[in-house]
C-alpha positions in Angstrom: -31.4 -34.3 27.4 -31.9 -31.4 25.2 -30.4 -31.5 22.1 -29.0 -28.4 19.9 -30.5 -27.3 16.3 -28.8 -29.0 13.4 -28.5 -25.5 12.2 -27.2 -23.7 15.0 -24.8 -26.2 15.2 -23.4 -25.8 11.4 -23.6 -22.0 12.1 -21.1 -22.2 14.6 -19.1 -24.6 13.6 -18.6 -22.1 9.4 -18.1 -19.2 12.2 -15.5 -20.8 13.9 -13.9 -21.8 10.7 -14.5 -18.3 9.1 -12.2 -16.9 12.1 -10.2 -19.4 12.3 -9.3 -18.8 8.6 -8.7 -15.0 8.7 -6.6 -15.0 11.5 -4.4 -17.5 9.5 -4.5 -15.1 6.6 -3.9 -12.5 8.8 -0.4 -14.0 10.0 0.5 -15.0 6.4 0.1 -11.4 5.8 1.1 -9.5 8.6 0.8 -5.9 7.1 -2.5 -4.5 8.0 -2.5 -0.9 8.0 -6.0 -0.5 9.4 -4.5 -2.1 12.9 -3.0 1.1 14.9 -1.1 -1.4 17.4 1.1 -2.1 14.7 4.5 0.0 14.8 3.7 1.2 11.0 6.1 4.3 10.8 9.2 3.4 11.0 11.0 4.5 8.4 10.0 7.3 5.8 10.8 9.1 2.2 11.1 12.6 2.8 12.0 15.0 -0.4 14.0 17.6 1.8 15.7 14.3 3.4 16.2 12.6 0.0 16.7 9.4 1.9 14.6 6.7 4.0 14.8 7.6 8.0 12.9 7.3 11.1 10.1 9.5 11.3 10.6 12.8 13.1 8.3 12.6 15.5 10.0 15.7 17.0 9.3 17.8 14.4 5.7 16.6 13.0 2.5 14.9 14.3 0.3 12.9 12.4 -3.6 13.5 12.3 -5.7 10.9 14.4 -7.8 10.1 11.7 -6.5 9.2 8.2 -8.3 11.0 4.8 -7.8 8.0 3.2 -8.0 4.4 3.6 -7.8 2.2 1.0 -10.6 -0.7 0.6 -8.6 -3.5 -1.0 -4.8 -3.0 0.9 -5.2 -6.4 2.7 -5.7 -8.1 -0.8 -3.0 -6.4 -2.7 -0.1 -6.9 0.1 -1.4 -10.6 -0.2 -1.1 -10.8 -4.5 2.4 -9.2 -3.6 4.1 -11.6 -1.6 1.7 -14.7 -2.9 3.8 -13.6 -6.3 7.7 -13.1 -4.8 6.6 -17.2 -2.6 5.8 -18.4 -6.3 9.1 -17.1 -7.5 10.7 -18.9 -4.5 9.1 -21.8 -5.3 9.8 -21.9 -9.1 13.6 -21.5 -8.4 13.5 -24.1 -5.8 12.3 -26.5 -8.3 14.5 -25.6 -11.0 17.4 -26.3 -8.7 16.2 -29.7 -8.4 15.7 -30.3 -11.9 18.9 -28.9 -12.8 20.7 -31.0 -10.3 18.9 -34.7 -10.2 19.7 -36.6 -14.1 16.3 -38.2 -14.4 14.8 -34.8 -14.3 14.8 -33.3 -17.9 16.3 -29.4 -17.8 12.9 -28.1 -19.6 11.3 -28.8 -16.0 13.8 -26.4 -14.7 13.3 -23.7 -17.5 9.2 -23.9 -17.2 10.0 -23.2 -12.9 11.7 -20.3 -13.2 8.5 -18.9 -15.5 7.3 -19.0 -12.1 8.8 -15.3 -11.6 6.4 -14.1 -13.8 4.2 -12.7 -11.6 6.3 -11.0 -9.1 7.3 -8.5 -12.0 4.3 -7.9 -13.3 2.8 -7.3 -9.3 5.8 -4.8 -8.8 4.8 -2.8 -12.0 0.8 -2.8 -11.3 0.5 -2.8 -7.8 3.5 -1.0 -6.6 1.4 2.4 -7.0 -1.4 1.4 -4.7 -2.1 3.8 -2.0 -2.6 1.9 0.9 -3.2 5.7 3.9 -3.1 9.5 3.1 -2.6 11.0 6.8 -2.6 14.8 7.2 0.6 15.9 8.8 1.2 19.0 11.1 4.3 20.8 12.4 4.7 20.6 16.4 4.6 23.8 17.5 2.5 25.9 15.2 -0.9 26.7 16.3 -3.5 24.3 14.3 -5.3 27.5 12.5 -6.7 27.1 9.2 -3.8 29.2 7.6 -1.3 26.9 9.0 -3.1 23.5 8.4 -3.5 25.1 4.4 0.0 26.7 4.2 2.1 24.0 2.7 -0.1 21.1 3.2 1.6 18.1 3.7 0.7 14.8 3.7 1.6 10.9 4.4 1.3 8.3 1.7 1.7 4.8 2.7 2.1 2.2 -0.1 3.0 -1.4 0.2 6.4 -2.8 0.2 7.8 -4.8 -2.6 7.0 -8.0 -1.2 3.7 -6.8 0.7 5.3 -7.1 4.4 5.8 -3.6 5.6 4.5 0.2 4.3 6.8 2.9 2.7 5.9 6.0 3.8 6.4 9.3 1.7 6.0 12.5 2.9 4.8 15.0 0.4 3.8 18.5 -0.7 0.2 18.6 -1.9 1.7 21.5 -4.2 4.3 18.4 -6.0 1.3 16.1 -6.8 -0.7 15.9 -10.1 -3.4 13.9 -11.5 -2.4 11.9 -14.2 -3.6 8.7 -15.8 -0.4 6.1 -16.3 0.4 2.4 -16.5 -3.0 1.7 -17.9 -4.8 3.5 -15.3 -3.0 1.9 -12.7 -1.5 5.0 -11.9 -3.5 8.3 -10.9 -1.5 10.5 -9.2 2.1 12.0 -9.7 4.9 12.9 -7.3 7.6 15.1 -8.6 10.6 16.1 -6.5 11.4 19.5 -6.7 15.3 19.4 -6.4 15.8 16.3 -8.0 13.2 16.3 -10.9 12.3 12.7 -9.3 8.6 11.5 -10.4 7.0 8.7 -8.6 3.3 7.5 -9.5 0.7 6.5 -6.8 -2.6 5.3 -7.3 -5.9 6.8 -4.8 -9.0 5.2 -5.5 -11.1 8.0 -6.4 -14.6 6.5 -4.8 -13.1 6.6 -1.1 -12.6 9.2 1.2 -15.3 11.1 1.2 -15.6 15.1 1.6 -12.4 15.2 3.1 -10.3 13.8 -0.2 -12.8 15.8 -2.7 -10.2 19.0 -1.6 -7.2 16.8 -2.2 -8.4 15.6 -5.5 -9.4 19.5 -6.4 -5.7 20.5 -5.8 -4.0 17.4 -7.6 -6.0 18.5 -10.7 -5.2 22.1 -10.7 -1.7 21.1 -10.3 -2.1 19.1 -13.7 -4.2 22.2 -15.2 -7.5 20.6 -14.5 -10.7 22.6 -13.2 -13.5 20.3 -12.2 -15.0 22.5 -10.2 -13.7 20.9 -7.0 
C-alpha cells in the first residue's frame, strides 16, 4: 500500500483548517461588502430625503463596478462588534458581582470598564469608508456631461456595531478634504440645507485612476490645488 507524504498530508490538513477558520469568522461577522449576493442596500441617507429609506431604485442605478473598495472593511466591522460583545460581557459580569455577596462590588466596577472600547471604536472607526459607488439617474442618457453634471456618489460605512452598511448618498460638490480626529478622518460632508457635517475616512492609496478625479474635486472643494 502506498502511503501519502508527511507533508502533503500537514498541507492539507493547515488548508482545511485555514478554511475552516475563515468561514467561522465570516459568520461571526456577517457584513462583507465585497460579497454582491448580499442584500447590502437597504436602507440609505439621502440629503434631499433628510431621513434613512429604501433606496430608489426607481429613480437611480448604481455603477457595476465600485471606485472604491476599502482593503481592511472585514477587519474594522470585526474591531466593531468584537468591542460592543466585550461591553456585553463586562455588564454581564458586573451583574453578577453586584448580585452574589461573596463577590466584592470592585469586580463589578472593573466589568463595566469593559465598555471602554466600544466608545473609543465608535469615535475612530465610525469614519471608515467601507464602498464609493458611482450613481446615475434612470432615464438620462449616460453622456459625459450627464455622468459630470452633479456627480453623485454612494458611501458605505459600517454600522455602529459592524453588522450592516449605512449608505449616504452624496454630492461630490458637498465633500472636502480635511484632516480630523487625528487623521482618522479625511473627508467632509456638509449638508447643504441643514449645515449638517459628517466626516468619512477614504484611504488615499486605493482606487486607482478612477479615485485620483474624486480626490482632485474634494481638494478644490477645501481650496486645495494639487494638480489633480
Amino acid at each position: 500500500m502506498r502511503l501519502r507524504p508527511l507533508t502533503a498530508s500537514l498541507d492539507t490538513r493547515f488548508a482545511t483548517r485555514s478554511l475552516h477558520m475563515t468561514g467561522v469568522l465570516r459568520q461571526f461577522n456577517n457584513f462583507d461588502p465585497s460579497d454582491e449576493l448580499q442584500p447590502r442596500i437597504k436602507k440609505v441617507i439621502d440629503p434631499d430625503n433628510q431621513t434613512a429609506g429604501p433606496f430608489n431604485n426607481k429613480l437611480f442605478k448604481i455603477a457595476d463596478e465600485p471606485l472604491y473598495s476599502a482593503p481592511a472593511t472585514f477587519q474594522v466591522a470585526l474591531a466593531k462588534k468584537s468591542a460592543f460583545t466585550l461591553g456585553l460581557i463586562g455588564t454581564y459580569a458586573s451583574y453578577l458581582f453586584f448580585h452574589y455577596p461573596l463577590l466584592p462590588d470592585l469586580g463589578g466596577y472593573l466589568a463595566l470598564g469593559l465598555w471602554i472600547p466600544f466608545p473609543l471604536a465608535t469615535h475612530y472607526l465610525s469614519p471608515y469608508v467601507a464602498k464609493i459607488s458611482r450613481i446615475y439617474r434612470r432615464g438620462e442618457p449616460e453622456t459625459l456631461e450627464n455622468m459630470t453634471k452633479d456627480e453623485t456618489v454612494l458611501i458605505e460605512t459600517i454600522s455602529l456595531i459592524g453588522r450592516k452598511p449605512m449608505c449616504w448618498i452624496i454630492h461630490l460638490k458637498d465633500l472636502k478634504v480635511v484632516n480630523k480626529r487625528g487623521g482618522w478622518a479625511n473627508w467632509e460632508y456638509t449638508n447643504p440645507k441643514t449645515g449638517d457635517q459628517h466626516v468619512f475616512y477614504v484611504s488615499e492609496s486605493n482606487g486607482g485612476f478612477k479615485m485620483d478625479r474624486i480626490w482632485g474635486i474634494t481638494e478644490r472643494n477645501a481650496g486645495i490645488d494639487s494638480g489633480r
